[in-house]
ZASEKOL-951389 format. One line per 10 residues: their letters; for each residue x, y, z of N, C-alpha, C. Coordinates in nm, 3 decimals. Layout:
<sites>
A = X,Y,Z,X,Y,Z,X,Y,Z  ...
</sites>
This chain:
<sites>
XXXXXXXXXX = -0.104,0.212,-1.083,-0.026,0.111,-1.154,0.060,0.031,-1.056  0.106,0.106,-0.943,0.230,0.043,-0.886,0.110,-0.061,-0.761  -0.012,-0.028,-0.708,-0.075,-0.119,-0.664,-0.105,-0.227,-0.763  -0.137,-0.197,-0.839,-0.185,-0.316,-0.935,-0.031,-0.446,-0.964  0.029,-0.358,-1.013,0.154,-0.465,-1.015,0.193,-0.548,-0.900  0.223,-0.478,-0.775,0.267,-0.504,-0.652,0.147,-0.631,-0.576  0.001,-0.606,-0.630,-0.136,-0.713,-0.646,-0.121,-0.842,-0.703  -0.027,-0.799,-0.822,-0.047,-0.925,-0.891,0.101,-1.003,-0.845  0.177,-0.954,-0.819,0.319,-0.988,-0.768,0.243,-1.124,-0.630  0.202,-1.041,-0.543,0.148,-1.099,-0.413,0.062,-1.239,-0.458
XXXXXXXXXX = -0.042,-1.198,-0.573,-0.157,-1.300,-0.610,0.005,-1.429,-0.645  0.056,-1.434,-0.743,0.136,-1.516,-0.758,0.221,-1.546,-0.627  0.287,-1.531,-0.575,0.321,-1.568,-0.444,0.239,-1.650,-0.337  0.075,-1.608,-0.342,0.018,-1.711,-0.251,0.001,-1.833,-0.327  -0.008,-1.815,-0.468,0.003,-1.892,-0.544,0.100,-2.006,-0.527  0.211,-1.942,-0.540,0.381,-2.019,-0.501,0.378,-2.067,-0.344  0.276,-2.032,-0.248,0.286,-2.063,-0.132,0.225,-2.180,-0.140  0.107,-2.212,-0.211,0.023,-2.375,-0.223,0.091,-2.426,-0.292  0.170,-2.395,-0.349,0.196,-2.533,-0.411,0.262,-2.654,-0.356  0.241,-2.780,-0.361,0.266,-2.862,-0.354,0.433,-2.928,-0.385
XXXXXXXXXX = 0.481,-2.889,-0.480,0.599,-2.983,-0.546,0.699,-2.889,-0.487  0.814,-2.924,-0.435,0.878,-2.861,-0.387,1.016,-2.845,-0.509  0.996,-2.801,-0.581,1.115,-2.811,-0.759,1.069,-2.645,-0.711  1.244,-2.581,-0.721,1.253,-2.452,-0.708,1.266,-2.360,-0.848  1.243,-2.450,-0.973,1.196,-2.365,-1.076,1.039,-2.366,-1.108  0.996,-2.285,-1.051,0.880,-2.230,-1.060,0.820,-2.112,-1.168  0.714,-2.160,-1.206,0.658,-2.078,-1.291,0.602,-1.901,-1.189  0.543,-1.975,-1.115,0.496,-1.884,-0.989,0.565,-1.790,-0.936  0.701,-1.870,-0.888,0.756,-1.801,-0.833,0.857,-1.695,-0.945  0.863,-1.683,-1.049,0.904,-1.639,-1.138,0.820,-1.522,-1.194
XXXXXXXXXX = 0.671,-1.546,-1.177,0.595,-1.444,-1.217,0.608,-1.328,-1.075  0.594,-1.400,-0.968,0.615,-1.348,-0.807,0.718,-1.235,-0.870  0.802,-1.280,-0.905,0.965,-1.169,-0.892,0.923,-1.036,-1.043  0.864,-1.098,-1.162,0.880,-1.023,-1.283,0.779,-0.908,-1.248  0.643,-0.943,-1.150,0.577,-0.858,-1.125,0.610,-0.770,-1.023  0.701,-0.866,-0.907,0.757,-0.741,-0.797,0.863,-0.621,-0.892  0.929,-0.699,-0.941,1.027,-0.611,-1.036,0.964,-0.533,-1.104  0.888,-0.554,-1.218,0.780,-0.401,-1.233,0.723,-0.313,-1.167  0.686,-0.323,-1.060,0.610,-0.256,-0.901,0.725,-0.156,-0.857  0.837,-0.264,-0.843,0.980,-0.177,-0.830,1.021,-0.040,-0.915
XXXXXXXXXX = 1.037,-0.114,-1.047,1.051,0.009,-1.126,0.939,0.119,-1.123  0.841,0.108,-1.113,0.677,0.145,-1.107,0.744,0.311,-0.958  0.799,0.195,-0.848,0.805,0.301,-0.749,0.899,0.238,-0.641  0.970,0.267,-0.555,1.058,0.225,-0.530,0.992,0.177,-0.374  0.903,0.205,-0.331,0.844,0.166,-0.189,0.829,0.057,-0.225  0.816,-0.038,-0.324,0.786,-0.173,-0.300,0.911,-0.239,-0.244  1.022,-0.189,-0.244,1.075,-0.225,-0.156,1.077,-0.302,0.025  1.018,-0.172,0.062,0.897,-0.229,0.192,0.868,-0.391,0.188  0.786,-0.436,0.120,0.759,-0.533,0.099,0.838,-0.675,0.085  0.985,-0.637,0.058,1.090,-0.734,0.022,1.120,-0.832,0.151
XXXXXXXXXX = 1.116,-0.760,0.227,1.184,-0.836,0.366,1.034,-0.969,0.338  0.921,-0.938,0.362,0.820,-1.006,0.419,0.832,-1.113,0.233  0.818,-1.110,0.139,0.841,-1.187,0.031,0.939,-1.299,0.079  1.079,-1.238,0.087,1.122,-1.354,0.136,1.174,-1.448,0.261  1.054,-1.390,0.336,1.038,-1.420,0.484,0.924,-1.594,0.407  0.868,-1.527,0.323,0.769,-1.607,0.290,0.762,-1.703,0.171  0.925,-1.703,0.073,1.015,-1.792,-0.006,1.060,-1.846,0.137  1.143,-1.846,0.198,1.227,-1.909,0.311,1.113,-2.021,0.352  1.011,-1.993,0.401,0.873,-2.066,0.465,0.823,-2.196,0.431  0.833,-2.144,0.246,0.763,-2.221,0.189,0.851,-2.339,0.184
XXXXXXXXXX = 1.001,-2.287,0.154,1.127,-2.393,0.110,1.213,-2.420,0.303  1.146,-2.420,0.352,1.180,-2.465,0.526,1.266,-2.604,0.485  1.219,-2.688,0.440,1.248,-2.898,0.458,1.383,-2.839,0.402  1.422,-2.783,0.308,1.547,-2.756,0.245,1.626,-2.684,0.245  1.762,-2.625,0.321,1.808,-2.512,0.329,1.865,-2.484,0.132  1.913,-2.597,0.088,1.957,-2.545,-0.072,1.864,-2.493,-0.122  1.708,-2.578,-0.105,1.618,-2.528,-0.197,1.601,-2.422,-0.177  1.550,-2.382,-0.073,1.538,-2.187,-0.054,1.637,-2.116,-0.123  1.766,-2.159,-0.078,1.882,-2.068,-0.134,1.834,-2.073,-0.294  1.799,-2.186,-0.350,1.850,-2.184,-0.488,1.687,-2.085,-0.562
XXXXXXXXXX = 1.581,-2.061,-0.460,1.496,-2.029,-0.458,1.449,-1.832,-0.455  1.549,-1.830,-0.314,1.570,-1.702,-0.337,1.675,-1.635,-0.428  1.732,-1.666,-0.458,1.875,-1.657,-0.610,1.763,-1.612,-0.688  1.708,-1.743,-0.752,1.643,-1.698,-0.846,1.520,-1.539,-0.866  1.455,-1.561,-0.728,1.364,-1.473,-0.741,1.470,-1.329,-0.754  1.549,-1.311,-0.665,1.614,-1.164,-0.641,1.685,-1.174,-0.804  1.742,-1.215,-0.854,1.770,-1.209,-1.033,1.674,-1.184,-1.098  1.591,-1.287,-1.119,1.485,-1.222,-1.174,1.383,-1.067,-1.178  1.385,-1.003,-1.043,1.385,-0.935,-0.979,1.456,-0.811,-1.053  1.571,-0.821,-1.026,1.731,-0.727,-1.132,1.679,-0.720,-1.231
XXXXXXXXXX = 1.667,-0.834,-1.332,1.649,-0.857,-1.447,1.543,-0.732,-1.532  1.430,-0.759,-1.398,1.312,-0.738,-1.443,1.297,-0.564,-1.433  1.341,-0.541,-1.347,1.388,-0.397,-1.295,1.462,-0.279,-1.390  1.586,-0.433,-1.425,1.670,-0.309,-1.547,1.609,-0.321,-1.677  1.496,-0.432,-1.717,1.424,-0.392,-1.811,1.342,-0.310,-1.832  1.313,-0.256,-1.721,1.192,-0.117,-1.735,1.289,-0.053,-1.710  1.362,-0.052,-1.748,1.481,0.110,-1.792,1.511,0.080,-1.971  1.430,-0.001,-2.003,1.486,-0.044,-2.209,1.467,0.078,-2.286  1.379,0.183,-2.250,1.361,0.299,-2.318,1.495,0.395,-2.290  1.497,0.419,-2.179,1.645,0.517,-2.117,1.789,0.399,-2.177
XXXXXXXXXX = 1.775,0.297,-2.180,1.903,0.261,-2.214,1.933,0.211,-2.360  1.818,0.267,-2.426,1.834,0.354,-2.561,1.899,0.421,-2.608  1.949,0.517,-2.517,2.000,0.629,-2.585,2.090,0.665,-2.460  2.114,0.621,-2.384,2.236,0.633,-2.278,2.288,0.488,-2.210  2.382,0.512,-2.188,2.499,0.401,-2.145,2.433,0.314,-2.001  2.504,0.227,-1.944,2.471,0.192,-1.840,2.522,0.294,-1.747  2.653,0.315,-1.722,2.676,0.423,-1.666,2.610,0.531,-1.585  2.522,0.596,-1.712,2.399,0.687,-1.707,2.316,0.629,-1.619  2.255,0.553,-1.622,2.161,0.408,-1.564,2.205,0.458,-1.426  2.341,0.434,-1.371,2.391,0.433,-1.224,2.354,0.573,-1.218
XXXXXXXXXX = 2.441,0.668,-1.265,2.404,0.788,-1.235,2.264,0.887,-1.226  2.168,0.785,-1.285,2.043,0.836,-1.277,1.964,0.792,-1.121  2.042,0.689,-1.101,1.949,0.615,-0.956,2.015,0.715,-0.824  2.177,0.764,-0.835,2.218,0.809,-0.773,2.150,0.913,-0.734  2.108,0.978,-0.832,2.056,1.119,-0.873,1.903,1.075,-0.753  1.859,0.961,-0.807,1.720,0.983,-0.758,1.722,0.947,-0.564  1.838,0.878,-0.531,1.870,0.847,-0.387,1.910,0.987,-0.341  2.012,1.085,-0.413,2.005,1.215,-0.355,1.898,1.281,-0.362  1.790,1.265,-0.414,1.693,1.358,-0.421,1.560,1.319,-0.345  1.535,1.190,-0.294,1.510,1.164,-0.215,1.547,1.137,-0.048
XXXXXXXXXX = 1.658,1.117,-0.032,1.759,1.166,0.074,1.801,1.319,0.132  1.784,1.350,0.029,1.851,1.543,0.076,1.792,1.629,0.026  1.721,1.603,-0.160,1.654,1.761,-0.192,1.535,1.754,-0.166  1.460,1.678,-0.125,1.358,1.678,-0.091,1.314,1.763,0.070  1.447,1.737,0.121,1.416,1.803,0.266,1.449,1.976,0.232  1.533,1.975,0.153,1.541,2.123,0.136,1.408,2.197,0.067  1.375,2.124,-0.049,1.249,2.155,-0.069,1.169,2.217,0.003  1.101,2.098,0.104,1.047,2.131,0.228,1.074,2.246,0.296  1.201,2.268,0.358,1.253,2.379,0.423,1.255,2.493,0.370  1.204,2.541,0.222,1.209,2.649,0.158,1.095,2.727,0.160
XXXXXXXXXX = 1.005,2.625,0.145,0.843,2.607,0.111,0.771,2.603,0.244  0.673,2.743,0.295,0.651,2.744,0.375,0.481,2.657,0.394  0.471,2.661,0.302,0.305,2.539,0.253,0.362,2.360,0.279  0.472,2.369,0.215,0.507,2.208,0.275,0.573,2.186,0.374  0.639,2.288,0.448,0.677,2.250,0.587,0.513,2.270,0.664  0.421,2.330,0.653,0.301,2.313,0.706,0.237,2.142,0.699  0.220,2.120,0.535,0.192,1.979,0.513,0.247,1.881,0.616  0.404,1.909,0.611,0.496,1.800,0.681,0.425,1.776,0.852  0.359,1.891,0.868,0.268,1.854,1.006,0.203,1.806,1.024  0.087,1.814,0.928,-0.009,1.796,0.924,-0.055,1.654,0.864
XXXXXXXXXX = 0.050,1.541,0.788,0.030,1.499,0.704,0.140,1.363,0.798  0.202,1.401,0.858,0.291,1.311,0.988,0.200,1.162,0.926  0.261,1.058,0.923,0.209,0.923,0.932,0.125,0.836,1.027  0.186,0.926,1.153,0.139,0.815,1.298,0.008,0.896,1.249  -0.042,1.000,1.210,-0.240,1.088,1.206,-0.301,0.988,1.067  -0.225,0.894,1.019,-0.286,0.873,0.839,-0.442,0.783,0.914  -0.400,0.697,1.017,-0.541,0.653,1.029,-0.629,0.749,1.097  -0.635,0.851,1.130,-0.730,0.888,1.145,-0.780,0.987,0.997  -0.725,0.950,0.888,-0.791,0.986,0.766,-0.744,1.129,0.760  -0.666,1.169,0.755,-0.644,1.345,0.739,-0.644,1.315,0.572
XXXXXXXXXX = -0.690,1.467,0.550,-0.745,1.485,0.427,-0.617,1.557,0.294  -0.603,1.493,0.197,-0.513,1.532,0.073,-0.552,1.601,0.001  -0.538,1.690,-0.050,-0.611,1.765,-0.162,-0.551,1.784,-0.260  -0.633,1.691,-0.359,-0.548,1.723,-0.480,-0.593,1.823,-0.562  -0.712,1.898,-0.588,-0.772,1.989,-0.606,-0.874,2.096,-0.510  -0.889,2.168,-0.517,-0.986,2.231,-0.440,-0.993,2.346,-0.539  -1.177,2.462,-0.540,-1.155,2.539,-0.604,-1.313,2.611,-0.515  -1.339,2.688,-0.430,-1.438,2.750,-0.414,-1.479,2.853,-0.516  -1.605,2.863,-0.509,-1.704,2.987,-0.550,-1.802,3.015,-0.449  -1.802,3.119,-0.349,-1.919,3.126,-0.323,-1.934,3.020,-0.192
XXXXXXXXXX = -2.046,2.975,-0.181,-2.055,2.864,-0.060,-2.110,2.747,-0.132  -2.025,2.756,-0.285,-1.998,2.626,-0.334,-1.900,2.550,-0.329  -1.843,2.431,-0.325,-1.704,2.377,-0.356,-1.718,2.261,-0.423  -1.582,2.254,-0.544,-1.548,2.165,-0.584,-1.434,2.087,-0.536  -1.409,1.998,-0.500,-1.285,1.922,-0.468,-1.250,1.792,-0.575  -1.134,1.746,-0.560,-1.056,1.603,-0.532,-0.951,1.605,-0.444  -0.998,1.475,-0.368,-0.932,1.493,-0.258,-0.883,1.312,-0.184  -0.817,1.308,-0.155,-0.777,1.166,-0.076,-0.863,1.146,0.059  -0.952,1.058,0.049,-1.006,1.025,0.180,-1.041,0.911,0.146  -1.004,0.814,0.283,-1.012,0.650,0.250,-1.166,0.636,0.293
XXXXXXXXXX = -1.228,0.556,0.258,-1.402,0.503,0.333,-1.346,0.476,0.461  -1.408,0.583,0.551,-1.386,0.522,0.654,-1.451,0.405,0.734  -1.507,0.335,0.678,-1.589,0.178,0.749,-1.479,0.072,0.692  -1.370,0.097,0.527,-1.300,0.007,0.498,-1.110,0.073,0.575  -1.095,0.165,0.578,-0.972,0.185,0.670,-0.977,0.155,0.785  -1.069,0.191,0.894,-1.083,0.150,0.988,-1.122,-0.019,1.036  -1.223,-0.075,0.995,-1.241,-0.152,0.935,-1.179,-0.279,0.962  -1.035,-0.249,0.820,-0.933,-0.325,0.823,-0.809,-0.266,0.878  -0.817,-0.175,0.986,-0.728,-0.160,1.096,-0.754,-0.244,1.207  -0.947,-0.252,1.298,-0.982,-0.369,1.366,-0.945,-0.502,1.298
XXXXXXXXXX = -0.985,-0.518,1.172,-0.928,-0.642,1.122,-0.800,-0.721,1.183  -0.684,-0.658,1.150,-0.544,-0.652,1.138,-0.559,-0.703,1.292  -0.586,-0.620,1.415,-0.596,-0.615,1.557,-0.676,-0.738,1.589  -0.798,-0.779,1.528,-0.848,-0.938,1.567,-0.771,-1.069,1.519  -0.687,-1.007,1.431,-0.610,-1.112,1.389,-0.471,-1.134,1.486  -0.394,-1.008,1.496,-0.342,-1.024,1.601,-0.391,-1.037,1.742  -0.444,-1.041,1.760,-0.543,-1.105,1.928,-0.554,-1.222,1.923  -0.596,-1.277,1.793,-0.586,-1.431,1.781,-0.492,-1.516,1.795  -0.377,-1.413,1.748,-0.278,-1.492,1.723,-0.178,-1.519,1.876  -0.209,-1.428,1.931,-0.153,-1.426,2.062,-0.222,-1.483,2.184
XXXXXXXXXX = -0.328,-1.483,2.155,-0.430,-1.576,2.297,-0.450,-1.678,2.230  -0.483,-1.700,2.116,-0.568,-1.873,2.110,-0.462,-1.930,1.999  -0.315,-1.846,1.997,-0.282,-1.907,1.902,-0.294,-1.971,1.728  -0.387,-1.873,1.694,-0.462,-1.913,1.598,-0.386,-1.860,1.437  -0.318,-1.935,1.399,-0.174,-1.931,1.286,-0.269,-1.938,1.172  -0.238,-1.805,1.074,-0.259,-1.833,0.909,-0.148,-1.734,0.839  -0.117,-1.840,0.802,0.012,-1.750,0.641,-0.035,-1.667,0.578  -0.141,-1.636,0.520,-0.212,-1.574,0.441,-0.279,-1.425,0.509  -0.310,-1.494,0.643,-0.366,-1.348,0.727,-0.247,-1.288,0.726  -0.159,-1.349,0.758,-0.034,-1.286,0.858,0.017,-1.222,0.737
XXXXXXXXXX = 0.042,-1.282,0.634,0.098,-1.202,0.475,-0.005,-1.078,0.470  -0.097,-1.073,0.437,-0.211,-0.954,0.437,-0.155,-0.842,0.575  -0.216,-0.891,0.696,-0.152,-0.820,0.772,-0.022,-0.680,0.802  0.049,-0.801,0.734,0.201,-0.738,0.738,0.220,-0.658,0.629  0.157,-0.686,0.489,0.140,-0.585,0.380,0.030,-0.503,0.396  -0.034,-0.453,0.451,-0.118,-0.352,0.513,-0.090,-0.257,0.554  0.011,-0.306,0.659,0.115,-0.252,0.754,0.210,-0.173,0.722  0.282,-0.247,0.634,0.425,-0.239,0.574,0.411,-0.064,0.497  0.307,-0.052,0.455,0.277,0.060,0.386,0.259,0.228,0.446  0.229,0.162,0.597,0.211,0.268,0.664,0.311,0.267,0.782
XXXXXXXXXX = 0.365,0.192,0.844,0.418,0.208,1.001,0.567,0.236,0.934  0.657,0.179,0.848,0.769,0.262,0.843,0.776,0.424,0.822  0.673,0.454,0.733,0.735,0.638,0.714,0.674,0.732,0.856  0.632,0.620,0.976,0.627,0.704,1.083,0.763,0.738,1.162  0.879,0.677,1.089,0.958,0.730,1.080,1.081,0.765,1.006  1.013,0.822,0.890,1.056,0.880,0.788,1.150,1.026,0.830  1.233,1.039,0.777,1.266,1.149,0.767,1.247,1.267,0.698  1.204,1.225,0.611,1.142,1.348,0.507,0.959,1.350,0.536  0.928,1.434,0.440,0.769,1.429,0.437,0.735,1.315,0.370  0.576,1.322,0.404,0.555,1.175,0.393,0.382,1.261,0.379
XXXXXXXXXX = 0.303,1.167,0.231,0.169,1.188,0.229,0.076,1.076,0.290  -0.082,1.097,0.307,-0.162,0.970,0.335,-0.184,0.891,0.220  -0.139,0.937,0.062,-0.142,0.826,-0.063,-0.022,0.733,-0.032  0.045,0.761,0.040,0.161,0.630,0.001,0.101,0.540,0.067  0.006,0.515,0.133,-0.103,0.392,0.187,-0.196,0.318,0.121  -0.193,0.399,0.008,-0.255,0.343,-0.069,-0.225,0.167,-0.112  -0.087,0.176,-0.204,-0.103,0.024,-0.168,-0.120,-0.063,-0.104  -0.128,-0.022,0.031,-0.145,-0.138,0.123,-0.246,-0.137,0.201  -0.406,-0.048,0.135,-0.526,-0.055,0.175,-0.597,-0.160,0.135  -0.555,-0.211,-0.033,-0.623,-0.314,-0.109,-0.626,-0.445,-0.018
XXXXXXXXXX = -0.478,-0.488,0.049,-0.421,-0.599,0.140,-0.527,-0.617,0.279  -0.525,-0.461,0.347,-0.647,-0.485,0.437,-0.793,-0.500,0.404  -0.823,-0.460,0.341,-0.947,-0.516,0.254,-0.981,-0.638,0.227  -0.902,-0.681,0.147,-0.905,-0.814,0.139,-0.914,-0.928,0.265  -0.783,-0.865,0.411,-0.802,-0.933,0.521,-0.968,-0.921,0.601  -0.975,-0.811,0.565,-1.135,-0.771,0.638,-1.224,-0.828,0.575  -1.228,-0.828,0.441,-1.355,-0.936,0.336,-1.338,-1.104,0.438  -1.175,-1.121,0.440,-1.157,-1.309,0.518,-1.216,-1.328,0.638  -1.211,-1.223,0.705,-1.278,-1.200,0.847,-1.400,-1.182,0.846  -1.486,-1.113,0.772,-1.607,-1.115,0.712,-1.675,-1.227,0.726
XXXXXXXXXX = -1.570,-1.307,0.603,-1.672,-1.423,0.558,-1.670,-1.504,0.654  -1.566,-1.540,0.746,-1.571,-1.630,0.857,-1.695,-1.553,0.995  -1.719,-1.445,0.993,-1.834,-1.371,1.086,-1.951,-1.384,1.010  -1.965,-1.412,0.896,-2.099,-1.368,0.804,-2.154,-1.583,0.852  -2.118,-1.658,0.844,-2.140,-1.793,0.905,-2.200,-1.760,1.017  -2.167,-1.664,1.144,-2.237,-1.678,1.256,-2.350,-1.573,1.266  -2.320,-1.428,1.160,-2.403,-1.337,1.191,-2.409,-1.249,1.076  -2.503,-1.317,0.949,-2.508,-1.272,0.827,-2.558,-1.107,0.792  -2.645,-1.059,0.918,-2.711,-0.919,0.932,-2.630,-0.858,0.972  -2.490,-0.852,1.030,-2.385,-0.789,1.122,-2.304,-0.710,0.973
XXXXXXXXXX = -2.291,-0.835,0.896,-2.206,-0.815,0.786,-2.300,-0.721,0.677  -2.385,-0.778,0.656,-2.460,-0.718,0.553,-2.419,-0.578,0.576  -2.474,-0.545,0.708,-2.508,-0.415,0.772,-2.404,-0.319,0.765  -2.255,-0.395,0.773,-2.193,-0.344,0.795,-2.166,-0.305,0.558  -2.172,-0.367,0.503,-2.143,-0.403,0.372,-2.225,-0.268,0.287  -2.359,-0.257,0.376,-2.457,-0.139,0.309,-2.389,0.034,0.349  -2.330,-0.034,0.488,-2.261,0.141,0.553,-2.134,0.159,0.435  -2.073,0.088,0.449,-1.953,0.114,0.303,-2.014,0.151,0.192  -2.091,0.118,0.129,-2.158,0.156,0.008,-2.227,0.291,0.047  -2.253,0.315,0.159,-2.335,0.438,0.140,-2.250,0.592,0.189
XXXXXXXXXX = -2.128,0.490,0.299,-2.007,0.624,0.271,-1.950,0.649,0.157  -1.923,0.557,0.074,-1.866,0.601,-0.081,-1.955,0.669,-0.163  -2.117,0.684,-0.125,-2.200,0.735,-0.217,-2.206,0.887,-0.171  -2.183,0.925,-0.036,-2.181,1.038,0.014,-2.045,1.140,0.019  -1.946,1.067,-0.029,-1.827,1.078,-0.025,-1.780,1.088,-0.152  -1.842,1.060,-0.256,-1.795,1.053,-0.400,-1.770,1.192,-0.450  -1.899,1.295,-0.442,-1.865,1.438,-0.431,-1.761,1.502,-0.459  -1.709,1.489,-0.322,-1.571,1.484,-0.266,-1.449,1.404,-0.325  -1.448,1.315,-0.420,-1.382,1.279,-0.461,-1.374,1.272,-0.640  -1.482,1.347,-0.648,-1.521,1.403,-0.856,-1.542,1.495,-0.854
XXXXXXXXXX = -1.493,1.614,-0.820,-1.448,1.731,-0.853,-1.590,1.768,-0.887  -1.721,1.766,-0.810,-1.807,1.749,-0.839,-1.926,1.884,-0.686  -1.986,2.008,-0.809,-1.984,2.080,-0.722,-2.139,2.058,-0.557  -2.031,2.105,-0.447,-2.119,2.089,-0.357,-2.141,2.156,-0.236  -2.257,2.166,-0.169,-2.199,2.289,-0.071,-2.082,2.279,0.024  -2.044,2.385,0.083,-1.943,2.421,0.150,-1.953,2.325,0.298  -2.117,2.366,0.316,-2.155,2.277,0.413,-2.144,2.135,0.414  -2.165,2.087,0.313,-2.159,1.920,0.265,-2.030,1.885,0.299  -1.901,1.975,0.260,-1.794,1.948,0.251,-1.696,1.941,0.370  -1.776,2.096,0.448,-1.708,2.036,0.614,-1.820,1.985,0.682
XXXXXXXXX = -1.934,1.906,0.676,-1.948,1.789,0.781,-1.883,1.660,0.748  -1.857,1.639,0.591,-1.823,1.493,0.557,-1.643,1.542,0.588  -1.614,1.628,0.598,-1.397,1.604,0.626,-1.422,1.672,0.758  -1.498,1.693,0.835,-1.499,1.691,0.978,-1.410,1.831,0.988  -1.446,1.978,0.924,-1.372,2.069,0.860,-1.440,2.155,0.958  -1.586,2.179,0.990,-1.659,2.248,1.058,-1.590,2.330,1.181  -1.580,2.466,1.124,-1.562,2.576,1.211,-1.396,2.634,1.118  -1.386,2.541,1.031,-1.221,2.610,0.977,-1.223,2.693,0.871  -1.173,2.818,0.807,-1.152,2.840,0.708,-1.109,2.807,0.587
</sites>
């Protein structure tokens, strides 16, 4: 849910980036904020994302220092607005008050009980190793289920395709190469880019634990940059792409298994998570 919102937040924003008329009541930019503000309430990492939003309101409204101002006002209200309305059920039946004291609650518990947690729990101080941010691209594995019988296994489990993580990690890296030798400027890459990013390079230094799903939102973003890069390579070398288009489809077909709780051998399971020789 919180990708999907945080998707459509962005779709409106490039939206608000073409446009033409420079009038800072925007329909666009209004949907930009109601959908970031749901994403928000949704989960609070969309936060992440805030700096680069209005790196990219500021951009659009450059010719005008009022207009931006009167530009970003609006979006960050709207924003509030939209935020304390997905609290309309809780502020039903408790005060605003409550409201504060519930967020408090959730900043201490993400700030402090969470580390104690950790520290109690000798399985998630293991995780907390194993699961470190700077290792997420090389795909370490989540398990949200596992259940052997035998030298059968069933799983669900988090593993990205690796032809589209990787992929759109080279992506990200040709774009920055471009941008630094030939100079080669796009708003849109650079927005993709940076929300790709944004998802993964801060909790490498996180203080608490940190899983490889919180990347999730910001796999859809490289994807998308890698499809742009694609299509501009598929013009010079349509078999490169294809080729590459059939290997994705056929890691997700070999990989699905593994991801539908769906039974298979033991063997299947450590050559495809690269498990071979572990208990």
């Amino acid at each position: 849910v919180f990708a999907s919102l945080f998707l459509l937040s962005c779709y409106f924003l490039v939206c608000f980036l073409k446009e033409k008329n420079q009038r800072p009541e925007r329909l666009n930019l209004i949907l930009t904020a109601v959908f970031f503000g749901l994403a928000l309430g949704t989960k609070w990492s969309a936060l992440l994302g805030l700096p680069i939003f209005l790196l990219i309101i500021v951009y659009k409204q450059k010719i005008s220092v009022r207009t931006w101002l009167t530009s970003l006002a609006v979006f960050l209200v709207v924003i509030f607005i939209t935020y304390v309305s997905s609290f309309a059920l809780f502020l039903r039946n408790n005060s605003p008050a409550q409201l504060v004291s519930l967020h408090s609650q959730m900043i201490n518990y993400h700030s402090q009980v969470v580390n104690r947690i950790v520290s109690q729990d000798k399985k998630l101080e293991r995780q907390e190793k194993e699961y470190k941010a700077i290792f997420w691209p090389l795909n370490n594995i989540f398990s949200y289920r596992f259940e052997r019988s035998g030298d059968t296994v069933k799983s669900v489990i988090l593993f990205y395709n690796p032809a589209i993580l990787w992929g759109a990690l080279i992506a990200t890296l040709v774009f920055v190469l471009n941008l630094v030798r030939k100079r080669e400027y796009s708003v849109e890459k650079l927005l993709l880019s940076a929300l790709f990013l944004i998802f993964w390079f801060p909790f490498i230094f996180s203080p608490r634990i940190v899983y490889p799903y919180y990347w999730l939102a910001g796999i859809p973003f490289g994807s998308i940059l890698l499809a742009k890069i694609l299509t501009e390579k598929d013009k010079k070398n349509n078999q490169v792409v294809l080729g590459y288009v059939i290997t994705a489809i056929l890691l997700f077909i070999l990989y699905y298994p593994l991801l539908s709780n769906m039974p298979v051998k033991i063997t299947y399971f450590r050559i495809l998570t690269g498990t071979i020789g572990f208990d």
